[in-house]
C-alpha positions as CSV (number, residue, x, y, z in Angstrom):
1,X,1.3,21.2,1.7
2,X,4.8,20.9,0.2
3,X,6.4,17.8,-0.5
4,X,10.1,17.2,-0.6
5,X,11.4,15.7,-3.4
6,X,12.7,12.8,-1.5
7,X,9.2,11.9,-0.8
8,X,7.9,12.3,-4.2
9,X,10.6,9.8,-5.7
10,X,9.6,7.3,-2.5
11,X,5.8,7.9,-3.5
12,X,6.9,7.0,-7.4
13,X,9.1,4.2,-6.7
14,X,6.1,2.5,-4.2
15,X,3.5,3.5,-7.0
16,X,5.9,2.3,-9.5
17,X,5.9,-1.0,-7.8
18,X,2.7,-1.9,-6.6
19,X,1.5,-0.6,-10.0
20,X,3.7,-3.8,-11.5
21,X,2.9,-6.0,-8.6
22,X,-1.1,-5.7,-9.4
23,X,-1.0,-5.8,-13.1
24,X,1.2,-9.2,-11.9
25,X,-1.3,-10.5,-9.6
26,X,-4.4,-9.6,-12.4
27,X,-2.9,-11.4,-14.8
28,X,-2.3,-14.4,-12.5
29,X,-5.9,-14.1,-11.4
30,X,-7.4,-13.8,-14.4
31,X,-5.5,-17.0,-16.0
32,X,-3.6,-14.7,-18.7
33,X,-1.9,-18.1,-19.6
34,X,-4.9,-20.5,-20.4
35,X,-7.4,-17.7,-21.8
36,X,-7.5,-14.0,-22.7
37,X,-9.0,-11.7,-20.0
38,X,-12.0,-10.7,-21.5
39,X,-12.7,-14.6,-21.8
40,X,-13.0,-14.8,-17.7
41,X,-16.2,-13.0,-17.5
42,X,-17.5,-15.7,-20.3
43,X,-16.0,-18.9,-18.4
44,X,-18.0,-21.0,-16.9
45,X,-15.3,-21.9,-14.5
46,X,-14.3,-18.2,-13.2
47,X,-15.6,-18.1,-9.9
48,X,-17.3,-15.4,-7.9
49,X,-14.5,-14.7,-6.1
50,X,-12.1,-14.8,-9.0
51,X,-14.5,-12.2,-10.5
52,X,-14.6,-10.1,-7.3
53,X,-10.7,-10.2,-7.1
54,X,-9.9,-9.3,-10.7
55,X,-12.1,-5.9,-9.8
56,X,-10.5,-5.2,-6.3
57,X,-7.0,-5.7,-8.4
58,X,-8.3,-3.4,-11.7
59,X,-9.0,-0.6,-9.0
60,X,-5.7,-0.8,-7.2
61,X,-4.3,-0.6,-10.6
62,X,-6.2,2.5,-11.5
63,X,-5.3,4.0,-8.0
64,X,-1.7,3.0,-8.5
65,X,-1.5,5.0,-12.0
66,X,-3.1,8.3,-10.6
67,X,-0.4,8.2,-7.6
68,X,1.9,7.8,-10.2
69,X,1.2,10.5,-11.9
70,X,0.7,12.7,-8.8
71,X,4.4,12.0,-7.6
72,X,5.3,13.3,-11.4
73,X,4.0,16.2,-11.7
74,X,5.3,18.9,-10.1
75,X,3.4,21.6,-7.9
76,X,3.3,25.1,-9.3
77,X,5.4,26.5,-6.2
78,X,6.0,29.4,-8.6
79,X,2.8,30.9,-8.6
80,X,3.0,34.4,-9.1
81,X,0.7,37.7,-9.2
82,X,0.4,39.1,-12.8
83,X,0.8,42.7,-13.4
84,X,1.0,43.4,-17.4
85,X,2.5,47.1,-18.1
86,X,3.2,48.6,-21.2
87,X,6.9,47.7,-21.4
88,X,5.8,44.0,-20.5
89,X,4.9,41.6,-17.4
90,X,5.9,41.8,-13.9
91,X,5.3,38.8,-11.9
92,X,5.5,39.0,-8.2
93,X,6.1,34.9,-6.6
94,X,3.2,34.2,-3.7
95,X,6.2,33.3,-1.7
96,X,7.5,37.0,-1.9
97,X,4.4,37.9,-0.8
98,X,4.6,35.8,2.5
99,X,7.6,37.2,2.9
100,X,6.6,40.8,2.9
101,X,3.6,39.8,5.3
102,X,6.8,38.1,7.6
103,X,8.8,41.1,7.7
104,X,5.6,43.8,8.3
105,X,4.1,41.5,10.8
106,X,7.6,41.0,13.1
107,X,7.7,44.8,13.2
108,X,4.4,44.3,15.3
109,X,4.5,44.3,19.4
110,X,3.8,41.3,20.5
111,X,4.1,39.1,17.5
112,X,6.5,35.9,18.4
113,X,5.9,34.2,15.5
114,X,4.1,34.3,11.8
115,X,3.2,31.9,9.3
116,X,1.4,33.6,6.3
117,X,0.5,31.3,3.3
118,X,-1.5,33.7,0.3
119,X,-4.4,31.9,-0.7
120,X,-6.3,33.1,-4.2
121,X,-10.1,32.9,-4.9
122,X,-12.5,34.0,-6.7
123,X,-12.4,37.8,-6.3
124,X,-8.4,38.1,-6.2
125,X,-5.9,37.2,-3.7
126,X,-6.5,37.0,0.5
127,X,-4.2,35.8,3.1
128,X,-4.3,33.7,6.2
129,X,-1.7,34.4,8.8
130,X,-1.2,32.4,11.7
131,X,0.4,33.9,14.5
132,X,1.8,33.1,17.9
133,X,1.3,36.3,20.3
134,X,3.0,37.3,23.5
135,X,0.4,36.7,26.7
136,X,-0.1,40.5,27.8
137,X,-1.3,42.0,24.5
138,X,-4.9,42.7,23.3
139,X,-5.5,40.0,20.4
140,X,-8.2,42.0,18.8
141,X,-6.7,45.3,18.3
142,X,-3.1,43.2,17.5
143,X,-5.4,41.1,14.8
144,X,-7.0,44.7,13.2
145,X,-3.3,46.1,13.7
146,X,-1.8,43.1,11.5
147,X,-4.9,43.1,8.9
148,X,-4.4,47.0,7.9
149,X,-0.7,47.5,8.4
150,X,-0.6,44.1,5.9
151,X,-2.9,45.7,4.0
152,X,-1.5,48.8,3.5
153,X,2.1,47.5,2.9
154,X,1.1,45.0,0.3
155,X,-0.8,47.2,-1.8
156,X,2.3,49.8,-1.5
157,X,5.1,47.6,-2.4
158,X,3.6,45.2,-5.1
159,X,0.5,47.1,-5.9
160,X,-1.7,44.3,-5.1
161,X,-5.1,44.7,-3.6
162,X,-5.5,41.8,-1.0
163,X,-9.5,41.3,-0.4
164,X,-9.2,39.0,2.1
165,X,-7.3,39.0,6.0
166,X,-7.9,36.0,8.2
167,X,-5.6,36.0,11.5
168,X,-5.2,32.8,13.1
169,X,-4.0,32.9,16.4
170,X,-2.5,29.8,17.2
171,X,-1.0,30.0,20.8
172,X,-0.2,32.5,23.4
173,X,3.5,32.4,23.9
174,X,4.7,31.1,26.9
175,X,8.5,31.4,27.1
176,X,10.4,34.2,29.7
177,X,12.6,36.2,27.9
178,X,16.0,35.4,29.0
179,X,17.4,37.8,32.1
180,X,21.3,37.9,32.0
């Protein structure tokens, strides 16, 4: 799933904030102005539920800092397949793969719509490609149509073996073409 980066900086600033707001509230708690934190668990006036508190507050804390640093990092959207050559690398991006599977898969009869997204495991690269088909075609023969024409056009254009074809079909279109 992509994120925009609006809603990374939201993330951040809301991380950012409850991250100050509980180090706030376990400082309160834990009476950072009479006695030093690790004096709480000693006093024999810190009750049970002051105890219980200063934990809840330490793990909100902990998840605050790990959402921080989710929202800044970035996502390798970059990816890329590797090929290494003599005269050096060539690195193909995953996104012009799913673009190579959009443009062989429209070229398909009875393809309305395609959302390929490369996926990489174990034993090289595979693809899922969800598809919205037109009601009077066959969906088995149009799935082992997409699978080898993908096939074949990947591994011609970029040279990449893909091991893996899942089709997804997502819904039977329903929309009339337009008569004018």
């Amino acid at each position: 799933m992509d994120v925009s980066p609006f809603d990374r900086g939201l993330l951040m600033v809301y991380t950012l904030l409850m991250t100050a707001f509980s180090v706030l509230l376990l400082l309160i708690v834990s009476g950072w102005w009479q006695q030093p934190l690790y004096f709480l668990w000693e006093s024999p006036y810190a009750t049970d539920w002051q105890l219980y508190l200063v934990i809840f507050i330490a793990v909100i804390l902990v998840a605050g800092l790990r959402l921080l640093w989710v929202s800044l990092t970035r996502r390798h959207a970059g990816r890329a397949v590797v090929h290494d050559y003599m005269l050096g690398q060539v690195r193909i991006s995953l996104l012009a793969i799913e673009n190579l599977v959009k443009k062989v898969v429209y070229q398909i009869h009875g393809i309305k719509e395609v959302k390929p997204r490369v996926v990489q495991g174990p034993k090289g690269i595979g693809l899922h490609i969800k598809a919205i088909v037109a009601p009077d075609i066959s969906i088995p023969d149009v799935s082992r149509e997409i699978q080898r024409r993908v096939q074949d056009y990947i591994s011609e254009t970029t040279g990449i073996t893909v091991n893996d074809i899942k089709i997804i079909v997502e819904n039977i279109s329903t929309t009339r073409p337009r008569v004018e």
